[in-house]
mmCIF file of the N, C-alpha and C atoms, coordinates in Angstrom:
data_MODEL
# 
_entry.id   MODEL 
# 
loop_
_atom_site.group_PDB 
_atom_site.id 
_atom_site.type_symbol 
_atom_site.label_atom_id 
_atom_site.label_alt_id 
_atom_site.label_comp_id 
_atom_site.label_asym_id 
_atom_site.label_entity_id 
_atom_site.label_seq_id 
_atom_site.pdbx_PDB_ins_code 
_atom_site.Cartn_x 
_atom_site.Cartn_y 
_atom_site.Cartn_z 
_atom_site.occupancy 
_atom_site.B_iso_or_equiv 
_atom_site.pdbx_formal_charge 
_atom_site.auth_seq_id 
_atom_site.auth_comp_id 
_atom_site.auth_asym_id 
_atom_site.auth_atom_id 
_atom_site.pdbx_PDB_model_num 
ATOM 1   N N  . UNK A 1 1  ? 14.389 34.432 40.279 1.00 0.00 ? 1  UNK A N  1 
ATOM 2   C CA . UNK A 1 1  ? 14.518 33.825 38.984 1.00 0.00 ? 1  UNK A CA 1 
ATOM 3   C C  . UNK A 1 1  ? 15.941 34.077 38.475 1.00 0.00 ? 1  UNK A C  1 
ATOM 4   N N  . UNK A 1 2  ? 16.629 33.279 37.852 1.00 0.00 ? 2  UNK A N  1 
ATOM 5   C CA . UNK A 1 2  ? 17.556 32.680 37.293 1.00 0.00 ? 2  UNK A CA 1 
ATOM 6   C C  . UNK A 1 2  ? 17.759 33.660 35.603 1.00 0.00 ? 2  UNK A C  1 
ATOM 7   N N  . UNK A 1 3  ? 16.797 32.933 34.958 1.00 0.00 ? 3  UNK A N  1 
ATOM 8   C CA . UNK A 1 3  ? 16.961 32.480 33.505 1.00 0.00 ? 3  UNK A CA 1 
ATOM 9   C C  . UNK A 1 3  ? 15.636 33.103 33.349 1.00 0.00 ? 3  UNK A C  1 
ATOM 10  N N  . UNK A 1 4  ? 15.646 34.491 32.329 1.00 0.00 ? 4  UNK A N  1 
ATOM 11  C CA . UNK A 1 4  ? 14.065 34.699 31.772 1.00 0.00 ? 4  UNK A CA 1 
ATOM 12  C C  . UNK A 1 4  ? 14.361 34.627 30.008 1.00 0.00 ? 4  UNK A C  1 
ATOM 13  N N  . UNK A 1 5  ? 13.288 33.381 29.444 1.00 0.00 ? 5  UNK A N  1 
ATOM 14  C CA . UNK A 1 5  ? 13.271 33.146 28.222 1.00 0.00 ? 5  UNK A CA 1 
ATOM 15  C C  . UNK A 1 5  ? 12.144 33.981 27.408 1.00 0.00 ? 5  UNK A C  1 
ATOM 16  N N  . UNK A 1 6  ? 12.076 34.575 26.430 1.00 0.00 ? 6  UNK A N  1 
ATOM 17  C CA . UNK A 1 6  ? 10.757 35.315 26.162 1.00 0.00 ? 6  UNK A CA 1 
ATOM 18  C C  . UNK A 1 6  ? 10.801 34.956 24.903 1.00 0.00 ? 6  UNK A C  1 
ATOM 19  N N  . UNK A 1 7  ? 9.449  34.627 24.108 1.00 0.00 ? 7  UNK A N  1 
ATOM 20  C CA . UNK A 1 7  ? 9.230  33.711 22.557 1.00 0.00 ? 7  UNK A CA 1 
ATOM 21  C C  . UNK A 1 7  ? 7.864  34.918 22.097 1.00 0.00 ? 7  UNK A C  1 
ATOM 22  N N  . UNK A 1 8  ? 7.807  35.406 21.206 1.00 0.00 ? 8  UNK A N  1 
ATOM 23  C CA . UNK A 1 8  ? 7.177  36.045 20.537 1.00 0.00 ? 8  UNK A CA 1 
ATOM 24  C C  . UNK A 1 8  ? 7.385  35.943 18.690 1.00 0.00 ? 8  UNK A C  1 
ATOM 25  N N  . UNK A 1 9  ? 6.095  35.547 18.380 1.00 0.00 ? 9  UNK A N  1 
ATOM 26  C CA . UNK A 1 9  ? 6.520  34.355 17.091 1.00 0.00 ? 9  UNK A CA 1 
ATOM 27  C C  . UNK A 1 9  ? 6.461  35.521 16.101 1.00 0.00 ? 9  UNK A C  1 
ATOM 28  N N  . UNK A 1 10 ? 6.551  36.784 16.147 1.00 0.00 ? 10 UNK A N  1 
ATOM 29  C CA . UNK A 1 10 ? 6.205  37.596 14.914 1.00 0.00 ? 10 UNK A CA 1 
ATOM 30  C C  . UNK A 1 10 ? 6.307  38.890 15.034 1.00 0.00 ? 10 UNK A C  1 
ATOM 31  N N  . UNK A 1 11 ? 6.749  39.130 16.325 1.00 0.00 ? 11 UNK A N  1 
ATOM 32  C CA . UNK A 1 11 ? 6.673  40.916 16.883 1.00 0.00 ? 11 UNK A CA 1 
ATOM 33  C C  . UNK A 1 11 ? 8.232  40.583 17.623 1.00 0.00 ? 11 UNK A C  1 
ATOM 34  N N  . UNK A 1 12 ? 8.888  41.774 16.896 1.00 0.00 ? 12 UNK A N  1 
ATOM 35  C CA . UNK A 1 12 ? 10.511 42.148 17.565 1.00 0.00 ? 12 UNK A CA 1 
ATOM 36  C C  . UNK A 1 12 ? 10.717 43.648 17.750 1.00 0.00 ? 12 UNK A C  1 
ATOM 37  N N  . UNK A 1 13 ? 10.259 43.809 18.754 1.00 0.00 ? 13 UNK A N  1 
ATOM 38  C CA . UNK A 1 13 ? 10.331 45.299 19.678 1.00 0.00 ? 13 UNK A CA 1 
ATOM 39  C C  . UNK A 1 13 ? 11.667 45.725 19.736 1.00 0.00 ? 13 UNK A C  1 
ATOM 40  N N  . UNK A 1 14 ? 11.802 47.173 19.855 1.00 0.00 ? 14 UNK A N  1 
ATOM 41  C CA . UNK A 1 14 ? 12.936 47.378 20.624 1.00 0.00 ? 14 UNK A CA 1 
ATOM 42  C C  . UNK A 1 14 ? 12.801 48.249 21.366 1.00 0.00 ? 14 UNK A C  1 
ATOM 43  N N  . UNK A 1 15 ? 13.185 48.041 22.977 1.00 0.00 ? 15 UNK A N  1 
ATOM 44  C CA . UNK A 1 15 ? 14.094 47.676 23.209 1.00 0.00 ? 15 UNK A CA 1 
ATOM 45  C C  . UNK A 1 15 ? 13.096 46.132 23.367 1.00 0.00 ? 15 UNK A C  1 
ATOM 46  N N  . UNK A 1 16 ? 13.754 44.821 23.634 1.00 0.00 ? 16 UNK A N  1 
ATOM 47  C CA . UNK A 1 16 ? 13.560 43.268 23.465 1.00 0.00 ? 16 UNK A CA 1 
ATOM 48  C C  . UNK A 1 16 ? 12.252 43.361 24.542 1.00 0.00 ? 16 UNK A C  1 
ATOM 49  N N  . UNK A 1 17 ? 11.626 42.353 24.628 1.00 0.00 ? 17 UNK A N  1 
ATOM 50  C CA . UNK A 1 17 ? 10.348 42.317 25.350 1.00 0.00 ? 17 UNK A CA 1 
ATOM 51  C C  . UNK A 1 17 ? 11.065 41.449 26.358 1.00 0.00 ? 17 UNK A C  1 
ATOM 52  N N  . UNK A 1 18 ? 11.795 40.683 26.524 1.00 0.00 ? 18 UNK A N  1 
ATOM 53  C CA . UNK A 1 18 ? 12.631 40.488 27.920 1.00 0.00 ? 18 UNK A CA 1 
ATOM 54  C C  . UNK A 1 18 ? 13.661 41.686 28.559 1.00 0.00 ? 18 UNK A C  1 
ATOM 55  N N  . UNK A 1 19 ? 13.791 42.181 27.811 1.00 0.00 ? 19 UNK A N  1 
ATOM 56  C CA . UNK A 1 19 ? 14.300 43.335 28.716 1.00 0.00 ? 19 UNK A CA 1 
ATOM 57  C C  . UNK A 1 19 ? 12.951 44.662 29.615 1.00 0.00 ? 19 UNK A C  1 
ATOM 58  N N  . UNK A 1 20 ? 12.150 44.310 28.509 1.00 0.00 ? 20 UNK A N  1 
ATOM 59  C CA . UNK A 1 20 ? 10.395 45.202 28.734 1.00 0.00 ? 20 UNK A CA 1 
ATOM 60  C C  . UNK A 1 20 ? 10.155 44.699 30.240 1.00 0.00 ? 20 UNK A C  1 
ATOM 61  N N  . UNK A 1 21 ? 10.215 42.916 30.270 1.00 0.00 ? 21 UNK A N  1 
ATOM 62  C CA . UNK A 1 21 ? 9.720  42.270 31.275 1.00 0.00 ? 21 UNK A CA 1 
ATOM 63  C C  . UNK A 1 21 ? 11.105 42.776 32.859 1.00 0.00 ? 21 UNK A C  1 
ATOM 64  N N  . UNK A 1 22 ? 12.042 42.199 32.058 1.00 0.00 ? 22 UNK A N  1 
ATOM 65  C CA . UNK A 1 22 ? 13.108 42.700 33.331 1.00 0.00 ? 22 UNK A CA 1 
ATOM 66  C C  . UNK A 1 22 ? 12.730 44.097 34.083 1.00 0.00 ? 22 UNK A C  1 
ATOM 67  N N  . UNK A 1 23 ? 12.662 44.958 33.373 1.00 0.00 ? 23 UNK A N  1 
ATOM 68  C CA . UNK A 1 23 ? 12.635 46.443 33.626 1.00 0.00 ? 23 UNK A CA 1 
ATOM 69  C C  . UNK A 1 23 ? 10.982 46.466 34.513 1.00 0.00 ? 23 UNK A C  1 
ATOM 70  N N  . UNK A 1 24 ? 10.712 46.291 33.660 1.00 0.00 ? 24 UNK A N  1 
ATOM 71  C CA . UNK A 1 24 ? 8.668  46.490 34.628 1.00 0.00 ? 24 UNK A CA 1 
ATOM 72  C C  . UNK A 1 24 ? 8.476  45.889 35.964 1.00 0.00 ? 24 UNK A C  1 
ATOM 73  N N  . UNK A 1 25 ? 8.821  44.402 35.314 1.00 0.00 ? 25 UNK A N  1 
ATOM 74  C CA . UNK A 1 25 ? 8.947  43.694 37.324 1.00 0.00 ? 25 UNK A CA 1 
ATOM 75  C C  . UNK A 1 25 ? 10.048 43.636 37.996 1.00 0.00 ? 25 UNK A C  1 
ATOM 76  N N  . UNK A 1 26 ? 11.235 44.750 37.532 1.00 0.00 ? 26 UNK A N  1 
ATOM 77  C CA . UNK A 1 26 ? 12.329 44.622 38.464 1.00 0.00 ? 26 UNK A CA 1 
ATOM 78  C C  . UNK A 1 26 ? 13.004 43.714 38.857 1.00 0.00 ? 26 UNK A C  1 
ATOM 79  N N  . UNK A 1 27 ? 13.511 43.211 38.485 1.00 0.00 ? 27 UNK A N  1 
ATOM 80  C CA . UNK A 1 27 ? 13.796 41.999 38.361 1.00 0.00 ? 27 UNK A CA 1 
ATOM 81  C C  . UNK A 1 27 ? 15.589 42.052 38.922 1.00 0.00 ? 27 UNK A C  1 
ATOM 82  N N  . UNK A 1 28 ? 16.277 40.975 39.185 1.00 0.00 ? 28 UNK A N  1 
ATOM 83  C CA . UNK A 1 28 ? 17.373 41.453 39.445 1.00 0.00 ? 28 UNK A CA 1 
ATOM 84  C C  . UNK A 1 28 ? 18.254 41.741 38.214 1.00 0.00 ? 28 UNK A C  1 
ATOM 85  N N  . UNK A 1 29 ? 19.801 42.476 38.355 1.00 0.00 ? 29 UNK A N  1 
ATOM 86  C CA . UNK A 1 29 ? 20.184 42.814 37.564 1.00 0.00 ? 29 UNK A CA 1 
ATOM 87  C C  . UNK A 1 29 ? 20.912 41.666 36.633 1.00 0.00 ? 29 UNK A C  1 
ATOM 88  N N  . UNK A 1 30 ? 21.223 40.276 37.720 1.00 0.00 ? 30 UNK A N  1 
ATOM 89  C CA . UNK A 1 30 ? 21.899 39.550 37.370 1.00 0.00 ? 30 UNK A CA 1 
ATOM 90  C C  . UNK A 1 30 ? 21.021 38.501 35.919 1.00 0.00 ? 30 UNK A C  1 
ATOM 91  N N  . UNK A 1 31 ? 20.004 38.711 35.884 1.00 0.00 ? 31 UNK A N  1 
ATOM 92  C CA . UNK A 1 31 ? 19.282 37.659 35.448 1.00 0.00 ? 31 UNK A CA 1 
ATOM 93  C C  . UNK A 1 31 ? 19.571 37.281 33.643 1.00 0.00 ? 31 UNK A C  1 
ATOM 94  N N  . UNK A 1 32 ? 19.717 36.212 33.496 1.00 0.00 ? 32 UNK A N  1 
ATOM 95  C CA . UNK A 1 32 ? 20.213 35.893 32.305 1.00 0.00 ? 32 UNK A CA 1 
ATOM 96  C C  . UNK A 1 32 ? 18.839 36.360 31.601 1.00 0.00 ? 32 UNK A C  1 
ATOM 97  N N  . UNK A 1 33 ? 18.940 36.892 30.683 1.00 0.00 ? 33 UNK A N  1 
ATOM 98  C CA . UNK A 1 33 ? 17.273 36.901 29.829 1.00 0.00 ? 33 UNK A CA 1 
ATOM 99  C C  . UNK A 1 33 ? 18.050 36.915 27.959 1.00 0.00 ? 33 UNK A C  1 
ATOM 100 N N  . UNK A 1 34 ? 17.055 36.152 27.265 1.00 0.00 ? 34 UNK A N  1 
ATOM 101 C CA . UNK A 1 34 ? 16.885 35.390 26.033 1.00 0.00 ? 34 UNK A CA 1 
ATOM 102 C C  . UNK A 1 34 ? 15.578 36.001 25.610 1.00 0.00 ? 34 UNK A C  1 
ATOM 103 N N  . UNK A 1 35 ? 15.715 36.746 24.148 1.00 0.00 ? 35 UNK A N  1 
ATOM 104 C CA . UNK A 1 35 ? 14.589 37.161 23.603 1.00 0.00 ? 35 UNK A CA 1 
ATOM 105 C C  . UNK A 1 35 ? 14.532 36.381 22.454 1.00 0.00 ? 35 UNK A C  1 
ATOM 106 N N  . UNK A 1 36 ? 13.467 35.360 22.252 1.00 0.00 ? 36 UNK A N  1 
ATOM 107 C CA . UNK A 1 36 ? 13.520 34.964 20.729 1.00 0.00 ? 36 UNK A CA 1 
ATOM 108 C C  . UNK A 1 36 ? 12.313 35.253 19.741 1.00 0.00 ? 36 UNK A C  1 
ATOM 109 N N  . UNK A 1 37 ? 12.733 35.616 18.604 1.00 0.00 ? 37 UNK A N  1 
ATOM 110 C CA . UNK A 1 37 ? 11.466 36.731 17.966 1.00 0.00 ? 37 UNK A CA 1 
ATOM 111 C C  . UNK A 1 37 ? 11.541 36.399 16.563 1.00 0.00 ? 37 UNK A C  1 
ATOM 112 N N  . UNK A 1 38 ? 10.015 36.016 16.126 1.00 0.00 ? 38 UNK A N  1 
ATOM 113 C CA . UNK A 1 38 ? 10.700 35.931 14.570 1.00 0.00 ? 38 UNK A CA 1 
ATOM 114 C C  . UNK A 1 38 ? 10.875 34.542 14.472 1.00 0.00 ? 38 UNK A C  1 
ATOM 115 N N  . UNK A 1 39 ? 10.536 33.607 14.893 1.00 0.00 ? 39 UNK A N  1 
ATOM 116 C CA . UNK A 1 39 ? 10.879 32.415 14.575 1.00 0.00 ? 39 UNK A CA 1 
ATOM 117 C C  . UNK A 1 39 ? 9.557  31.524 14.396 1.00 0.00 ? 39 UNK A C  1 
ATOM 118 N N  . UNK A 1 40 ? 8.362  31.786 14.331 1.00 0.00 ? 40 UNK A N  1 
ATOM 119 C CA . UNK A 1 40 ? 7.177  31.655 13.726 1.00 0.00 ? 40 UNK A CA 1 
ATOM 120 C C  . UNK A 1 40 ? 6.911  30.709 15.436 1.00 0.00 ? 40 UNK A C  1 
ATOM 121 N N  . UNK A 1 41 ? 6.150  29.631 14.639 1.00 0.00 ? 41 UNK A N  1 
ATOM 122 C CA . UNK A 1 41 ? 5.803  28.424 15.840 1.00 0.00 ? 41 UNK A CA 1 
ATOM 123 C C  . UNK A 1 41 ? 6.833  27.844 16.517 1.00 0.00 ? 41 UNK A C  1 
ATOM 124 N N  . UNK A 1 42 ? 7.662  27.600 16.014 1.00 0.00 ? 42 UNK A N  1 
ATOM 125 C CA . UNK A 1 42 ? 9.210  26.828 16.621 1.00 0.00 ? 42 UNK A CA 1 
ATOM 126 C C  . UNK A 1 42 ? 9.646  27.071 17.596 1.00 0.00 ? 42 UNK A C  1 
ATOM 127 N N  . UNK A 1 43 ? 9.510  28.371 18.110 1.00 0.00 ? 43 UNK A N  1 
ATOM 128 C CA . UNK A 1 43 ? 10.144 29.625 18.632 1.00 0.00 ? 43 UNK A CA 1 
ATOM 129 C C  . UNK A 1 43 ? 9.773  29.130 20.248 1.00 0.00 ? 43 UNK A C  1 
ATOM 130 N N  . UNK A 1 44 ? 8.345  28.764 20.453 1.00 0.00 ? 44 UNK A N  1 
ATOM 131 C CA . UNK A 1 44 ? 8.412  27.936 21.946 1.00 0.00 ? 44 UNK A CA 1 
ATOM 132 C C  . UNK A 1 44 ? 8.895  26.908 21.943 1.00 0.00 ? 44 UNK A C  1 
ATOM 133 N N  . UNK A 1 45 ? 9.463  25.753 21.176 1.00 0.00 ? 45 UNK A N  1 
ATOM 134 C CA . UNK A 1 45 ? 10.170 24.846 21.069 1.00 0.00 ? 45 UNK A CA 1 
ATOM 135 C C  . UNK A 1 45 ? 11.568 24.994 21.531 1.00 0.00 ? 45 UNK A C  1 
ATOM 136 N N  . UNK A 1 46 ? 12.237 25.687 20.742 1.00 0.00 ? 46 UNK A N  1 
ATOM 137 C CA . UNK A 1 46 ? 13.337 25.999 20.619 1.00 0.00 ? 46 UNK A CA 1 
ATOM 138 C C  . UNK A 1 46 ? 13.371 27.070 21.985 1.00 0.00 ? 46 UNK A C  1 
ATOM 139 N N  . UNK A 1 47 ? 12.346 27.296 22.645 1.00 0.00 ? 47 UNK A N  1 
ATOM 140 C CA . UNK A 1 47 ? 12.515 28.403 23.924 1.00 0.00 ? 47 UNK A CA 1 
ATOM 141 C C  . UNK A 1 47 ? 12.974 27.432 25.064 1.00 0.00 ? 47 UNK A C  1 
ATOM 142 N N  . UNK A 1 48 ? 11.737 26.118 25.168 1.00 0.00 ? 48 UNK A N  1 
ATOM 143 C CA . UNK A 1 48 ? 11.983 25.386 25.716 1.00 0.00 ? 48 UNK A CA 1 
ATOM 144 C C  . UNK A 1 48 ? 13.212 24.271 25.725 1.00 0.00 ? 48 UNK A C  1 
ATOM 145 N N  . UNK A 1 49 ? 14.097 23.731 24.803 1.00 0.00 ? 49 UNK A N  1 
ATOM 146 C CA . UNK A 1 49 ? 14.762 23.364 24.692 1.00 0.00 ? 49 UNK A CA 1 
ATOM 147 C C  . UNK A 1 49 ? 16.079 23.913 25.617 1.00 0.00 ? 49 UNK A C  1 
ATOM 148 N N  . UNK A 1 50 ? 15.965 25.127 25.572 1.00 0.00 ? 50 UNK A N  1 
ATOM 149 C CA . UNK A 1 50 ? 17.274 26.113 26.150 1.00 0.00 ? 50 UNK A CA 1 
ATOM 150 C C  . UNK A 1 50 ? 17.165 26.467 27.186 1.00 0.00 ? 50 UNK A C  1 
ATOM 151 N N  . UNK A 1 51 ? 15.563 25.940 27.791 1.00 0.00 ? 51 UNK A N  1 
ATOM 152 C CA . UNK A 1 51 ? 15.025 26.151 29.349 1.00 0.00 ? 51 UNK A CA 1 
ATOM 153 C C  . UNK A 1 51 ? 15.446 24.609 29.589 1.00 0.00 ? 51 UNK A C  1 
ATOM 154 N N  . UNK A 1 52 ? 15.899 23.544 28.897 1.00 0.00 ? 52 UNK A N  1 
ATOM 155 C CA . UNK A 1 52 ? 16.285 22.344 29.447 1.00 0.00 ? 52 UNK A CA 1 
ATOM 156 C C  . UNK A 1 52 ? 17.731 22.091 29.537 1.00 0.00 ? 52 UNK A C  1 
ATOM 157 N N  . UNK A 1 53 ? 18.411 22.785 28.203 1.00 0.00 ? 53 UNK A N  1 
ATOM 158 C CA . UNK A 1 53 ? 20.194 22.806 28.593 1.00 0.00 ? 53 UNK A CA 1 
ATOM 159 C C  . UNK A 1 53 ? 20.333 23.833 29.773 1.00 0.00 ? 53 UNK A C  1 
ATOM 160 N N  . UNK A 1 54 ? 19.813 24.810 30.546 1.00 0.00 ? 54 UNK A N  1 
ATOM 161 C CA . UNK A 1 54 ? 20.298 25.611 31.175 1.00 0.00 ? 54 UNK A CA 1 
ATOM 162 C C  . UNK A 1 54 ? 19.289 24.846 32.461 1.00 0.00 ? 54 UNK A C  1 
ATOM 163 N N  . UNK A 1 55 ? 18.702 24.238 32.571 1.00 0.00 ? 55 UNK A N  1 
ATOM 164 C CA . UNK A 1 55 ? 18.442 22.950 33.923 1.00 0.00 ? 55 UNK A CA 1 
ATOM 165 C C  . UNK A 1 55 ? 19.441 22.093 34.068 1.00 0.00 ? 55 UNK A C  1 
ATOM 166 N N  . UNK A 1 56 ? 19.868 21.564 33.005 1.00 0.00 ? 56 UNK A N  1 
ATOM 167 C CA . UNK A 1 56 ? 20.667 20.546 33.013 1.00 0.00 ? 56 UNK A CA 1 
ATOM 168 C C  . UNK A 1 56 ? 22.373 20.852 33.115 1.00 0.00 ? 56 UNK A C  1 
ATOM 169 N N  . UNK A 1 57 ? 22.762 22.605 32.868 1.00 0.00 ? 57 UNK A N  1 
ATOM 170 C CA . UNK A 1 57 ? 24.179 22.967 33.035 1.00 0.00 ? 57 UNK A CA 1 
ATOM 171 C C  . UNK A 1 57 ? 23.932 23.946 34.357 1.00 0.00 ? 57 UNK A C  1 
ATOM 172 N N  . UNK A 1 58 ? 23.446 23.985 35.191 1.00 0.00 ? 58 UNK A N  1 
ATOM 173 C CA . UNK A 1 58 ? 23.042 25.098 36.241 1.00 0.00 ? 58 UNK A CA 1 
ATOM 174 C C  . UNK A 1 58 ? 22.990 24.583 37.593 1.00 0.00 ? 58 UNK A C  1 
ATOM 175 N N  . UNK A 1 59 ? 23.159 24.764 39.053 1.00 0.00 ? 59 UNK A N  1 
ATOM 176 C CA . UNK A 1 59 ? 22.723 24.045 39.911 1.00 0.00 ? 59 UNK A CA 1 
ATOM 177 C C  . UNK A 1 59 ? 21.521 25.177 40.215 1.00 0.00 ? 59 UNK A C  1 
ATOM 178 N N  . UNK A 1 60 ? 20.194 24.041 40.224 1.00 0.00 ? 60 UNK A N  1 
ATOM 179 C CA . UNK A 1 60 ? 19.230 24.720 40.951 1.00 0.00 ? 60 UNK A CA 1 
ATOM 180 C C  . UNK A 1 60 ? 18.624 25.987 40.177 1.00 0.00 ? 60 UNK A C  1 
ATOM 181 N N  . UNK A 1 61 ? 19.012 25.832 38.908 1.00 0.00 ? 61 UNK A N  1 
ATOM 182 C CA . UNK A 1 61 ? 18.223 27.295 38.451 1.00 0.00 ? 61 UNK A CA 1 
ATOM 183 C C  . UNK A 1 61 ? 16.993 27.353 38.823 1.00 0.00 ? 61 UNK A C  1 
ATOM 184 N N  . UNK A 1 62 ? 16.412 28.474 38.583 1.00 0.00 ? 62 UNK A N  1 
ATOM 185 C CA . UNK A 1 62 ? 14.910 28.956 38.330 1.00 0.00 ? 62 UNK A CA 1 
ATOM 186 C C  . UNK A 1 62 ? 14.862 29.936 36.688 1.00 0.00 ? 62 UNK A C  1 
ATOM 187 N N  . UNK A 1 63 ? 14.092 29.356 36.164 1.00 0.00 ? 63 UNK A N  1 
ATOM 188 C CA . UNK A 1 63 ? 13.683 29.223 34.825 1.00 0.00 ? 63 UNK A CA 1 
ATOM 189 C C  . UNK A 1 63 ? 12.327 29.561 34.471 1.00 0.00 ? 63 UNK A C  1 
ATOM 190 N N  . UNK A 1 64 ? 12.279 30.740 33.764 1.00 0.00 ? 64 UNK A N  1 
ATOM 191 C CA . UNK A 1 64 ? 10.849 31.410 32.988 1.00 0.00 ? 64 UNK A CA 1 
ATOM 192 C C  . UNK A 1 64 ? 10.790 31.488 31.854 1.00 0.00 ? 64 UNK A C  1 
ATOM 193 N N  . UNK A 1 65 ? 9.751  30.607 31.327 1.00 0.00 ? 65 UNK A N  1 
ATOM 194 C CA . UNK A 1 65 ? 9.881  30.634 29.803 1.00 0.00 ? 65 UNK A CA 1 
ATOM 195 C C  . UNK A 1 65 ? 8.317  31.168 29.289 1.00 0.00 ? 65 UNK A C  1 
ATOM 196 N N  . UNK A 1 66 ? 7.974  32.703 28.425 1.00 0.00 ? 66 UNK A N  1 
ATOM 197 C CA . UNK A 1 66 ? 7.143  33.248 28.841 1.00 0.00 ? 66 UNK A CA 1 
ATOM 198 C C  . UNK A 1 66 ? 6.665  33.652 26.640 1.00 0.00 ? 66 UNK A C  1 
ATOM 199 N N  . UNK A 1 67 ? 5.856  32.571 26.257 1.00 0.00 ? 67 UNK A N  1 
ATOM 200 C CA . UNK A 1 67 ? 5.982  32.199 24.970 1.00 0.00 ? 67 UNK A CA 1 
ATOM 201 C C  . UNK A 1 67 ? 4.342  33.092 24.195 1.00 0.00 ? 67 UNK A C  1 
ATOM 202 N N  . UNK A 1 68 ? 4.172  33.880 23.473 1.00 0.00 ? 68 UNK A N  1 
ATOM 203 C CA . UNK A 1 68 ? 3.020  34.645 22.896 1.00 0.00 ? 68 UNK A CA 1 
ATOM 204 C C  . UNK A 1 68 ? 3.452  34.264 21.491 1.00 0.00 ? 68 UNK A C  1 
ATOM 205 N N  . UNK A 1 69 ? 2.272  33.463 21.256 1.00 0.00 ? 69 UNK A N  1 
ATOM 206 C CA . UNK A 1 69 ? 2.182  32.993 19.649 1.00 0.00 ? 69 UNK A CA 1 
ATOM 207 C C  . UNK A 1 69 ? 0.880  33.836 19.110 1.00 0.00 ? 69 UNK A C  1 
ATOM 208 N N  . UNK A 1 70 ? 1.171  35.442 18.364 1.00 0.00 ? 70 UNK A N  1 
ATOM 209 C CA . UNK A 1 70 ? 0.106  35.590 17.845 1.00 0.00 ? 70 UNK A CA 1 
ATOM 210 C C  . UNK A 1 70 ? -0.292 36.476 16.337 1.00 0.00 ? 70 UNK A C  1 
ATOM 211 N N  . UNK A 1 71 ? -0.871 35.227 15.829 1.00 0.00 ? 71 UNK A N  1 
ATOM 212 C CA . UNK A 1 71 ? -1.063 34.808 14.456 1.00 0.00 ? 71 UNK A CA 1 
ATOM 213 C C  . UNK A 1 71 ? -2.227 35.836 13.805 1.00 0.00 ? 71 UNK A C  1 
ATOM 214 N N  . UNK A 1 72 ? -3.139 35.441 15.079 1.00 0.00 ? 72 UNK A N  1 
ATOM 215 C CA . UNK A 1 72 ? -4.588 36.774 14.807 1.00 0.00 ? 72 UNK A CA 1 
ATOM 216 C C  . UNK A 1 72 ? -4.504 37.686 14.220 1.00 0.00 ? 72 UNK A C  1 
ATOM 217 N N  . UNK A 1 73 ? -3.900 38.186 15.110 1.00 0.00 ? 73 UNK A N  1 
ATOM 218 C CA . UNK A 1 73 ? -3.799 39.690 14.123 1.00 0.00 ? 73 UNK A CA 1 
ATOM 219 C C  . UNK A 1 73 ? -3.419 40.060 13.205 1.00 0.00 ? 73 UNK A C  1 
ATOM 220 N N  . UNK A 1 74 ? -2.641 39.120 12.595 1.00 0.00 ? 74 UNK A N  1 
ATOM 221 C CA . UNK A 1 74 ? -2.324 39.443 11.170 1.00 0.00 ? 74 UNK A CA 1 
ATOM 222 C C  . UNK A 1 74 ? -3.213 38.314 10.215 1.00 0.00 ? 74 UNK A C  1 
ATOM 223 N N  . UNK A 1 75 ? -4.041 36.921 11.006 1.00 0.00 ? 75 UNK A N  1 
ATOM 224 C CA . UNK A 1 75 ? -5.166 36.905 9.813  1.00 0.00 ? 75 UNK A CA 1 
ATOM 225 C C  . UNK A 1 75 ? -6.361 37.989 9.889  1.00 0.00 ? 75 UNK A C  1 
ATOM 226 N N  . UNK A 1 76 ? -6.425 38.969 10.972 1.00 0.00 ? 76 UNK A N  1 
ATOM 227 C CA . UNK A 1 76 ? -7.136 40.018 10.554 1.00 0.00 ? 76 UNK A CA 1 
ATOM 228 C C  . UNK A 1 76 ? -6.286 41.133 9.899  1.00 0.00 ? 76 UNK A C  1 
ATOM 229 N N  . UNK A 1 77 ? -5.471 41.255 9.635  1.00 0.00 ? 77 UNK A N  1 
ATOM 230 C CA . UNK A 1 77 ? -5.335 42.519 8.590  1.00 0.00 ? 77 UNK A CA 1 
ATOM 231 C C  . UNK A 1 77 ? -4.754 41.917 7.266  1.00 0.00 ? 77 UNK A C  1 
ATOM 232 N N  . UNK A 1 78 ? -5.286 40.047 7.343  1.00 0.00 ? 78 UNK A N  1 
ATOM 233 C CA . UNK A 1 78 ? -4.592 40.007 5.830  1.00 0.00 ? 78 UNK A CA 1 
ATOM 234 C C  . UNK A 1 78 ? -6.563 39.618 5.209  1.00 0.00 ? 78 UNK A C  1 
ATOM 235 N N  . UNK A 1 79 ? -7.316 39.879 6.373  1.00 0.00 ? 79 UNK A N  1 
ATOM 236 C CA . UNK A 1 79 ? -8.950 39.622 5.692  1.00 0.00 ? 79 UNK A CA 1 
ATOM 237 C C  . UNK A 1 79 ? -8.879 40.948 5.132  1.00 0.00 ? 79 UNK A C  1 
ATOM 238 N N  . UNK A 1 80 ? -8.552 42.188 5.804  1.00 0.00 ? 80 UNK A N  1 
ATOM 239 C CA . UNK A 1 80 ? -8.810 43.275 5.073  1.00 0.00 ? 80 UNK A CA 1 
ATOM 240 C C  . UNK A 1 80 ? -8.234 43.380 3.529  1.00 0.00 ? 80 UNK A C  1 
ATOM 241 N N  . UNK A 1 81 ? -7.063 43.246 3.341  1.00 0.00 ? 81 UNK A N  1 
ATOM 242 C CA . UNK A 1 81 ? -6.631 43.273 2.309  1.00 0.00 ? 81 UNK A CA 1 
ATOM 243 C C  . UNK A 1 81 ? -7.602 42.394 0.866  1.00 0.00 ? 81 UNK A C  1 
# 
């Protein structure tokens, strides 16, 4: 793999959850990785979009775009309230 994109619409870790992913599956050192966090629903949009300029400026990339939209858990701790 090339290009690792990671979309998480509401949780911003540190250290980045593409670097979480690099590090766990070893990944090579070279690999471009993109954390986008915080950007509600859009956030796989806008993940994917940048998985299409970097197809379209690259020869032959390989491209992971790895998107967790989750909303749940915070309509369960806004029922508690």
């Amino acid at each position: 793999m090339d290009i690792l994109i990671v979309v998480c619409s509401c949780f911003a870790p540190t250290p980045s959850l593409a670097s979480m992913i690099v590090n766990h599956f070893k990944m090579r050192t070279d690999v471009l990785s993109h954390n986008l966090a915080g950007m509600g629903c859009s956030g796989g949009v806008v993940a994917l979009d940048m998985a299409k300029q970097f197809l379209q400026a690259r020869a032959r990339p390989w491209v992971l775009v790895s998107s967790r939209q989750g909303w749940a858990a915070h309509q369960a701790m806004a029922e508690r309230c």
